[in-house]
N, C-alpha and C positions, 0 to 999 in steps of 0.2 A: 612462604607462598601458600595462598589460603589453594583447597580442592574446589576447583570450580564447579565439579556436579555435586559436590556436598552443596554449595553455595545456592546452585540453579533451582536445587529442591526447595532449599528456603525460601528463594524468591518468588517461584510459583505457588506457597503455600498462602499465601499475601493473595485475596481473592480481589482484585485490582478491577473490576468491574468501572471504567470512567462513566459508562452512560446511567448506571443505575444507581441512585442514590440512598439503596440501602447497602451496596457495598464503602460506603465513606472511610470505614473504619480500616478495610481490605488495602484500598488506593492509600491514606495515609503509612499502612502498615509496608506498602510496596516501595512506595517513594524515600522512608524511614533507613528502610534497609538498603536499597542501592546508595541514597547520599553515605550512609556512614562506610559501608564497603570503599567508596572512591577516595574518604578520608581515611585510610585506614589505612591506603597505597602512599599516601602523602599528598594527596591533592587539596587544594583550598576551595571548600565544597561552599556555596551559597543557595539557599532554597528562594526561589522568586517565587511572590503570591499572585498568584493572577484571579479572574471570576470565579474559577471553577476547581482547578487542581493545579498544585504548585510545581515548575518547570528547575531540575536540579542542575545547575550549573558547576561545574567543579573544574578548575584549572590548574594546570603545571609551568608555571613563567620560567624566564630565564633570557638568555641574549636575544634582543633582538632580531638580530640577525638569524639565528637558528630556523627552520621551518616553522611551521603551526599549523596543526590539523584541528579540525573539531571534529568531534566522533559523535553522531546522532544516535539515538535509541531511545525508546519509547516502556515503562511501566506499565499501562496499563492494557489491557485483555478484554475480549468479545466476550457477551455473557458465554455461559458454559450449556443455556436450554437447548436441546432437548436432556434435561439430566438423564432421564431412564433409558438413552442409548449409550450412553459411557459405561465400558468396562468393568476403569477403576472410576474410584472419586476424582471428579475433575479437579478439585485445589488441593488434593495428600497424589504429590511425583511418584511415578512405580515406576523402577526399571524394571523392564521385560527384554532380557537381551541386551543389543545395544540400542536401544530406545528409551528416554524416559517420555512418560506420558502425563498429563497433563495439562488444563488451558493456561496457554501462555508460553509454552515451553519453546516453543518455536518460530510465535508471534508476538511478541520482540524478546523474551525473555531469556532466551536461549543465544541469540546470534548476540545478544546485547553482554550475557554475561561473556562470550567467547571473545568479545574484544576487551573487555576489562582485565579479563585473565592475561591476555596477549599483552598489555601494557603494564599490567600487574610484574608479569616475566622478566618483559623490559626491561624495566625499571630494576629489578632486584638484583639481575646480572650486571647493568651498567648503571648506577643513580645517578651516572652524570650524563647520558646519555645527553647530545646536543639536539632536542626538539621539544620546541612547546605544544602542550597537546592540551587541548577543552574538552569537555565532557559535557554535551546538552542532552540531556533527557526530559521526555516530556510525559505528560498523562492525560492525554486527551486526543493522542490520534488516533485511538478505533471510535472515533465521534465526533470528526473529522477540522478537531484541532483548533475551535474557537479562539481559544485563546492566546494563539500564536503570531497573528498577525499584529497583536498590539506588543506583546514580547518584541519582535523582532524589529519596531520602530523602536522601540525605549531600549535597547540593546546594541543596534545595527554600528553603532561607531565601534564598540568591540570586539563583535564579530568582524567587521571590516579588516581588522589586524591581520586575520587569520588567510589561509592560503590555498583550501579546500576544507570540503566535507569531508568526511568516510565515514561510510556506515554501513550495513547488514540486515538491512528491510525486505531485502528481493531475494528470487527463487532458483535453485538449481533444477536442471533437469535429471541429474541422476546422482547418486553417490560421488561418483567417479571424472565427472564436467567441471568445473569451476565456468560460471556467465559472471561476467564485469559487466552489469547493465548498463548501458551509455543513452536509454529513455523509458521514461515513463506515458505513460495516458494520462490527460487528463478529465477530471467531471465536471458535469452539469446534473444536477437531479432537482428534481420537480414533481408536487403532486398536482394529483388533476381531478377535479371534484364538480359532478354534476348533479344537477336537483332537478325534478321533472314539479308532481306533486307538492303540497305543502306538508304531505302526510304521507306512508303507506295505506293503499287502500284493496279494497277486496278485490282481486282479480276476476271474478267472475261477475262482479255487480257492474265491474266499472272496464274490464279488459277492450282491446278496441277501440277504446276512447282519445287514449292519448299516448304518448311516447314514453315509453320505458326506459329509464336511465339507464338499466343495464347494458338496453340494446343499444341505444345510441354512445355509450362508452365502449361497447362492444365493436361497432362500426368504423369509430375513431380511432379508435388503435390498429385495428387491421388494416387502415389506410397510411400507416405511419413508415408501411417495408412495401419494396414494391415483392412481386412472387419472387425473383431472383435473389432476394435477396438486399440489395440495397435499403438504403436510408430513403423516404420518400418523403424529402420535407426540402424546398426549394431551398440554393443557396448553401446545404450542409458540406458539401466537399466542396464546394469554394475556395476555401484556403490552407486545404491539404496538399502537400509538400509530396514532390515525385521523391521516390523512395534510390538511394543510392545505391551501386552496382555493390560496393564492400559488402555491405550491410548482407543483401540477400545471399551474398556469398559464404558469409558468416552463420547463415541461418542452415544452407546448405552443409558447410562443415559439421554442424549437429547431426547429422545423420537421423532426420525424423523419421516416423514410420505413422503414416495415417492409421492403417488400420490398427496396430496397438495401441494409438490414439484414441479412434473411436471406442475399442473395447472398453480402455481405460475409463469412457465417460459412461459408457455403458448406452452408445446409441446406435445406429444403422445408419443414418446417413447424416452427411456435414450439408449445414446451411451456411455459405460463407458467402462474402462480397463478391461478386464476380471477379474474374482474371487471379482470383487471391486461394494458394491454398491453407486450409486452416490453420497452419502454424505462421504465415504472411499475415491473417485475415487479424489474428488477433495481438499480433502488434506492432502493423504498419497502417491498419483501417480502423476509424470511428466505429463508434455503434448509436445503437438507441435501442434498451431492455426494457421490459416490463418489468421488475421488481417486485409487483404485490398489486392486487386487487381486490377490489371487495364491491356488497352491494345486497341490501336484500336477508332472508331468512338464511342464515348461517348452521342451525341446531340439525336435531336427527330429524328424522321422518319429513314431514312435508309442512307446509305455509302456504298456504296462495294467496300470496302478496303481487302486487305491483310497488316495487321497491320507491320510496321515496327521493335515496339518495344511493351514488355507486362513485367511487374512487378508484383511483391506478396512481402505481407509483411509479417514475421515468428516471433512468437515468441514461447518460450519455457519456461514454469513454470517447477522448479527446485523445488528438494527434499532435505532433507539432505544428504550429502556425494556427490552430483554430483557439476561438478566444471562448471560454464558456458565458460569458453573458452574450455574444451575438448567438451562440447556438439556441441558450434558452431564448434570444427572443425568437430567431423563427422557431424555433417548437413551436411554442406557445400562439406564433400568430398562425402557425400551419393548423394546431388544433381548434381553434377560434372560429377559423374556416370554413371548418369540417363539422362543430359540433351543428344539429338542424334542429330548426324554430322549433320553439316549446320545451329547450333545455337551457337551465341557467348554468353557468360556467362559473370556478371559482378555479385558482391556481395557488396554493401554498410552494413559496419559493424554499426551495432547500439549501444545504451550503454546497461548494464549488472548488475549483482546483483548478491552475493552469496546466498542461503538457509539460513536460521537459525531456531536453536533450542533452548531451554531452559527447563530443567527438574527440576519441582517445587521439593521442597526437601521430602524425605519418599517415594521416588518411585526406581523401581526396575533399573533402570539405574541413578538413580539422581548422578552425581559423587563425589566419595570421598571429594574433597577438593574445594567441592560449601562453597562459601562466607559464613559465617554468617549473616551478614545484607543481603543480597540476601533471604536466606531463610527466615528471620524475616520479612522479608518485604512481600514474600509473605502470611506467614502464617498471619500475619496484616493485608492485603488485603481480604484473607479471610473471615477473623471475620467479619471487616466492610462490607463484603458486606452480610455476616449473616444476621447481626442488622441490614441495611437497604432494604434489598429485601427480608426476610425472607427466604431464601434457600442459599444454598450453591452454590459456583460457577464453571462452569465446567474446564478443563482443557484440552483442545483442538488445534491442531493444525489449521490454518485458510489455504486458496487456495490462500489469493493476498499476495502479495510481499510488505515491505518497505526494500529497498536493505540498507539503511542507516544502520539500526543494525544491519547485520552483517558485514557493515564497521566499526562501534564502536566496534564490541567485538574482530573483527581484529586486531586493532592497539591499542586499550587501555584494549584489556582482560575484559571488563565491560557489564554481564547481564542484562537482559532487563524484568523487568515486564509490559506487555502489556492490560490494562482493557478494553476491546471494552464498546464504546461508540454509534454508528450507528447500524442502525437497515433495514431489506433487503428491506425497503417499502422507507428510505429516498433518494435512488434514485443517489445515488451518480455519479457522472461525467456525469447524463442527465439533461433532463430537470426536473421542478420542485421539483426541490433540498431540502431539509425540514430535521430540527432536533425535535426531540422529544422532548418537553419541561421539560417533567415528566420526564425523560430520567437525563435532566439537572441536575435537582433537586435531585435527587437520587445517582447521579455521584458525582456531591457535597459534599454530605454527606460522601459518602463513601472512597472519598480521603482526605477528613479533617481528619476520623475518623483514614484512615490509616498511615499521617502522623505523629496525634498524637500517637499512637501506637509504631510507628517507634522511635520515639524520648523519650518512653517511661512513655508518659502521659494519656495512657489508664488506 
């Protein structure tokens, strides 16, 4: 049995950069080293080429009859900029404690190796263990997975075989919780581009004349929240879904605490949806962010410009029941609106995600003609995470998105048991990136335990 933080180090040394194409060398060197790992257990690993970065398939067959999981996880890594706020070096792993640090360690690299190790185990105690298990891994979902929608048609007949997801994409909230996420958000993002002038021109020759792009972007987006707070674009809660009594009950089991909350973000006061408080707000309610703006003299000192051209970038976290192409179009027709004569409008479409849900089984919506091995698998998760966290795990919807599941259950009908693996202190997509070691270890266990369970060997 290989040491799996010996391993994690290696993996994160692999500067796995999917959006930036001077890390190419990184991404081959990440994706190199998990395929030959999964062959290493005995699996029959395949590299599919897709436009951009190649998606590692690796399978263990056998009866039939036996279960079949597929196990999700992701290679590649958010840049590592701002370098000069990191510690250590973000791609050489430091353990400090029981923390290693490091981009990727956490976001997917870490929860990804803690299930390889978990089947690794498996497998070395029982090789004949009764369950067929898949391994997809991909390298393109921190840049939001181009290439997987056409994978998963030229694949979908076998995956279809299979009987759930599991994977370790999502978050805990402490050491010590185990959350089964049973939803995701989904996105809509969109840029929004306006031009006043055909030039920058001198503000003082020409000020008072005409409309300012800035200001007129400025005006547009403050019309986009009403003061309360809400979304202020006609049509948006339209077909958001009343929220179930389990659910907020489940949320209440958490034991939240606003104002550690607050501290945590480092703010005074919550802006949240009406009737919603902030731990509801942000994963039972839509949004619409600002993400980025720009416009105008950027440098030191001053410019007295009238900006030619000014930009915002929009994104929108999705609920279950909303679709993001109708959300993008009322955005876009609500900005249209709004933008006033003497501004030309331009919209760069971004990429997209549906919402997803999953309703563990015994709950008051769980549907009729949920899978059996779905439900066995969660109640098997459960247990194991029983016996090794000693409490029970919550059932929670989470606020971030992986848009890939509900591309899977799209086209192959296939649920997803999701176990958060990351914790809100590891830092993800900034600097000083860091996975919980103990964390590790207890994720291990508990997906050994589940798959023996699954297979019938509890």
């Amino acid at each position: 049995m290989f040491d799996p933080v010996a391993k994690l180090q290696e993996f994160i040394r692999h500067p796995s950069v999917s959006a930036d194409s001077r890390f190419r060398a990184g991404m081959q060197g990440a994706q190199e080293f998990i395929a030959g790992l999964l062959g290493s257990i005995g699996f029959e690993v395949e590299v599919v080429r897709t436009d951009l970065h190649p998606i590692v398939l690796a399978h263990r067959g056998g009866d039939p009859r036996w279960p079949h999981v597929v196990i999700y996880g992701h290679y590649d890594v958010q840049p590592a900029d701002p370098l000069e706020l990191w510690r250590t070096p973000a791609f050489e792993p430091t353990i400090i404690g029981n923390r290693i640090y490091g981009r990727g360690a956490a976001d997917n690299k870490g929860p990804l190796l803690t299930n390889v190790a978990a089947v690794a185990q498996a497998l070395e105690a029982d090789p004949g263990l009764p369950l067929r298990i898949t391994f997809l891994i991909e390298g393109e979902e921190e840049m939001g997975s181009p290439s997987f929608p056409k994978f998963l048609e030229r694949y979908a007949d076998r995956l279809r075989q299979a009987d759930f997801v599991f994977l370790s994409d999502t978050a805990l909230p402490n050491p010590d919780q185990v959350v089964l996420t049973c939803g995701l958000r989904g996105l809509a993002l969109l840029d929004v581009h306006l031009t006043g002038a055909k030039g920058d021109l001198h503000s003082g020759l020409h000020g008072g004349v005409l409309r300012n792009p800035i200001q007129a972007l400025a005006e547009v987006l403050a019309s986009l929240h009403t003061p309360e707070g809400r979304v202020n674009v006609p049509g948006f809660y339209d077909d958001v879904l009343d929220v179930h009594p389990w659910e907020r009950e489940e949320l209440r089991r958490l034991g939240t605490d606003e104002r550690a909350y607050a501290e945590f973000l480092g703010i005074d006061t919550f802006y949240t949806t009406p009737g919603f408080n902030p731990f509801e707000s942000s994963r039972f309610q839509p949004t619409l962010e600002f993400n980025g703006i720009g416009g105008g003299y950027q440098g030191e000192g001053t410019k007295t410009v009238i900006p030619s051209k000014a930009f915002a970038k929009i994104s929108c976290r999705l609920v279950p029941n909303q679709r993001p192409e109708q959300i993008k179009r009322l955005v876009m027709d609500t900005i249209r609106a709004r933008v006033p004569k003497g501004i030309k409008l331009e919209f760069v479409d971004q990429h997209q995600g549906d919402p997803y849900v999953v309703v563990p089984p015994g709950r008051s919506n769980t549907p009729p003609d949920q899978s059996p091995v779905l439900a066995r698998a969660f109640q098997a998760t459960e247990q194991a995470v029983r016996e090794v966290w000693g409490r029970a795990p919550l059932y929670l919807r989470e606020g971030g998105s992986v848009p890939i599941i509900s591309d899977i259950k799209r086209v192959t009908g296939l649920d997803s048991v999701m176990m958060g693996l990351f914790l809100p202190e590891d830092n993800l997509h900034a600097p000083n990136e860091s996975f919980n070691l103990d964390v590790m270890r207890k994720g291990t266990e508990t997906t050994r335990r589940m798959l023996r369970a699954l297979a019938g060997r509890a």
